[in-house]
C-alpha angles and dihedrals in degrees: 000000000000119000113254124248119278107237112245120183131268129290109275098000118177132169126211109191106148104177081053094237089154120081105177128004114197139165131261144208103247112262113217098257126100112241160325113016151132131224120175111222100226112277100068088245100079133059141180107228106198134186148168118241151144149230090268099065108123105184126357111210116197109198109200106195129166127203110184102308098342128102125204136185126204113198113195119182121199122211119209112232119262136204113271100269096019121119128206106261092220134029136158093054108156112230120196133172132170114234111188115204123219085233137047106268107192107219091239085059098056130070132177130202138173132201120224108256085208095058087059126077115260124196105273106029131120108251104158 
């Protein structure tokens, strides 16, 4: 039996969290859900931070905010720009990490959402 892959992050993964709520991002093995979404890991500080993506994505950006006692992410994927007629070979490839917060976060405090990279202009696009 060969030992499975270790999960890496995602191409191009950054995270912006500038109040350093987060503490450790590491990658997961993809858990069977579509994204996003957010499941806390027991002990309020950790969360599996899940997401649906492709072989095209160029760059992931996870924006950490808070706003009083709420918590939001904001989970943009960038695609990388293909030739006119060309598809992306693979899509629908589950992404997970773990982020763990320096405080305690209760699962009804934290939200995620994620944009869809097709609804933004993109270079090259016709936008007239």
């Amino acid at each position: 039996m060969f030992p499975a892959e270790a999960p890496e992050l995602p191409p191009g993964f950054q995270l912006v969290d500038r109040r350093g709520l987060v503490t450790d991002v590491r990658p997961e093995a993809p858990v069977g859900v579509s994204g996003p979404r957010i499941e806390p890991v027991g002990d309020g500080f950790t969360y599996l931070v899940s997401w649906t993506g492709g072989a095209c994505d160029e760059a992931t950006v996870l924006t950490v905010t808070r706003s009083g006692a709420d918590v939001e992410l904001s989970l943009d994927v960038s695609l990388a720009v293909l030739a006119p007629g060309d598809a992306c070979p693979s899509v629908g490839i589950l992404r997970t990490i773990q982020l763990t917060f320096a405080i305690p976060i209760p699962p009804d405090r934290i939200s995620i959402r994620q944009p869809d990279p097709r609804s933004e202009p993109r270079a090259g696009d016709d936008i007239s």
